[in-house]
C-alpha positions as CSV (number, residue, x, y, z in Angstrom):
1,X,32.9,-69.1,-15.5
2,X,34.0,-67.0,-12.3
3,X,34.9,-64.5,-14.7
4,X,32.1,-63.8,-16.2
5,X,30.5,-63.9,-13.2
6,X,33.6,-61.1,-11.8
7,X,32.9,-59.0,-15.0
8,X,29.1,-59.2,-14.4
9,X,29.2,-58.3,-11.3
10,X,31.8,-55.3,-12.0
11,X,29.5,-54.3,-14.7
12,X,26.7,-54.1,-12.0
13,X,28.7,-52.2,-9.9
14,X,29.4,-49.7,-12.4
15,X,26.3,-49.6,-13.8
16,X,25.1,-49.1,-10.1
17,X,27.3,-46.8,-9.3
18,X,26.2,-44.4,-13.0
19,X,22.9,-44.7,-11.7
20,X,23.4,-43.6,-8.1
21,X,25.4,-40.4,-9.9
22,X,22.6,-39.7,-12.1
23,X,19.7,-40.1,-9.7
24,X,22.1,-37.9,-7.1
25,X,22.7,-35.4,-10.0
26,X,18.8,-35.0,-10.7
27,X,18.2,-34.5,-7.0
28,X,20.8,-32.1,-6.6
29,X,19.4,-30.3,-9.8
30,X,15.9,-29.9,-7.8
31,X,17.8,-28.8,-4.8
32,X,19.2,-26.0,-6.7
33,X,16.2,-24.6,-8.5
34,X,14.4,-24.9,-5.4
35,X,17.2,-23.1,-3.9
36,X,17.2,-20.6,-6.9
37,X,13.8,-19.9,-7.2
38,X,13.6,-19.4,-3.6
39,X,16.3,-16.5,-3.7
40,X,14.1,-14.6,-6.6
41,X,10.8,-15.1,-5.1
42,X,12.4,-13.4,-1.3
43,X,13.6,-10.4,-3.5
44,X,10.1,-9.9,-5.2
45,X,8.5,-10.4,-2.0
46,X,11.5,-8.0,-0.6
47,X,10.5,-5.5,-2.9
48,X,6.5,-5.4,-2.6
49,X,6.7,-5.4,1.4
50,X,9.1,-2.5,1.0
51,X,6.4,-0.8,-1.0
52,X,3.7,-1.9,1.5
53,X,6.0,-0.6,4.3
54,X,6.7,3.2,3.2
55,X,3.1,3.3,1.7
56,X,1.8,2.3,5.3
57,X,4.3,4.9,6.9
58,X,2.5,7.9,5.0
59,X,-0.8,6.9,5.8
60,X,0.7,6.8,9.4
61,X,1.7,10.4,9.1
62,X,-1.4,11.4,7.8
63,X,-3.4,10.6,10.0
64,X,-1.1,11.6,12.7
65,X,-1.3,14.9,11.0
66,X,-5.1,15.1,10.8
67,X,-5.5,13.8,14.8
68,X,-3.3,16.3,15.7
69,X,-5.8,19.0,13.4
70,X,-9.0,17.9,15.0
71,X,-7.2,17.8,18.7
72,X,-6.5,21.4,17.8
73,X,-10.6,21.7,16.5
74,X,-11.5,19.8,19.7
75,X,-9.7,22.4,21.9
76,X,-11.0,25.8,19.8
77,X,-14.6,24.6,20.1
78,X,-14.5,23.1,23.7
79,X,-14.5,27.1,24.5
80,X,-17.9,29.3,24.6
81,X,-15.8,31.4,22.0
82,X,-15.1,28.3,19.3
83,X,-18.5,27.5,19.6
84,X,-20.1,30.3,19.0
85,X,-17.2,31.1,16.2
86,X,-18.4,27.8,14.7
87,X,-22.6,28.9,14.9
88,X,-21.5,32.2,13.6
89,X,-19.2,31.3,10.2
90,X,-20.8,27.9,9.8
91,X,-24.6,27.3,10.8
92,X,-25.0,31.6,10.2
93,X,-26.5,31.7,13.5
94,X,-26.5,35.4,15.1
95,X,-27.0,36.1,19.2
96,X,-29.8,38.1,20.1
97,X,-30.0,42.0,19.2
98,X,-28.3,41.1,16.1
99,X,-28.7,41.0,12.5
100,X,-27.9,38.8,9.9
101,X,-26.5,40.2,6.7
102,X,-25.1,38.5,3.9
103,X,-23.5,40.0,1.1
104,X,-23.7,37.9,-2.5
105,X,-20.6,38.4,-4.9
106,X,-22.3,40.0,-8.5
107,X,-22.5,37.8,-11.3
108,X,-18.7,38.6,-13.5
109,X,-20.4,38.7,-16.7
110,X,-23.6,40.3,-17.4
111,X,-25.4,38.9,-20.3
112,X,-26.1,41.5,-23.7
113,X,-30.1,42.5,-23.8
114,X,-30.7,40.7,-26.5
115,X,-29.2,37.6,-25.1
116,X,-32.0,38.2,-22.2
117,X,-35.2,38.4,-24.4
118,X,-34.6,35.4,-26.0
């Protein structure tokens, strides 16, 4: 009888010690896809902050760029000269004693008479 009871309780041991393997191997399983799909989802995310980054540092230089155009702007048209450059070319003011003209460019193609009575 006490070896029954000696094998029984070896085969509970093994079957104990199978199970604590296999629940061990399942968890270590996880472990590793976790671990896996941690790794690919860092590179993708890698990858699209990169593009975020160097897209960022263009829009950085271009407006850079365009606050260092209307600094220049700023500074022409602080001067009496820059402003009245700008009411000259742009608004088509003229000072007084003057005289506006402005010349219009000629159509390039003239249309045939008979295109003009119809």
């Amino acid at each position: 009888m006490t070896k029954i009871v000696n094998i029984k309780s070896q085969q509970r041991k093994v079957y104990r010690r199978k199970l604590s393997y296999v629940v061990l191997t399942v968890v270590l399983s996880l472990c590793l896809m976790q671990f896996l799909y941690s790794i690919a989802y860092n590179f993708t995310r890698f990858i699209v902050l990169n593009g975020q980054i160097d897209r960022l540092e263009k829009l950085y230089q271009a407006s850079n760029e365009r606050n260092n155009d209307l600094r220049a702007q700023l500074k022409v048209y602080s001067s009496y000269k820059g402003i009245e450059e700008l009411a000259r070319n742009n608004l088509k003011m003229v000072g007084k004693d003057e005289v506006l003209v402005l010349i219009r460019n000629a159509p390039s193609e003239l249309k045939p008479n008979n295109e003009l009575r119809n």
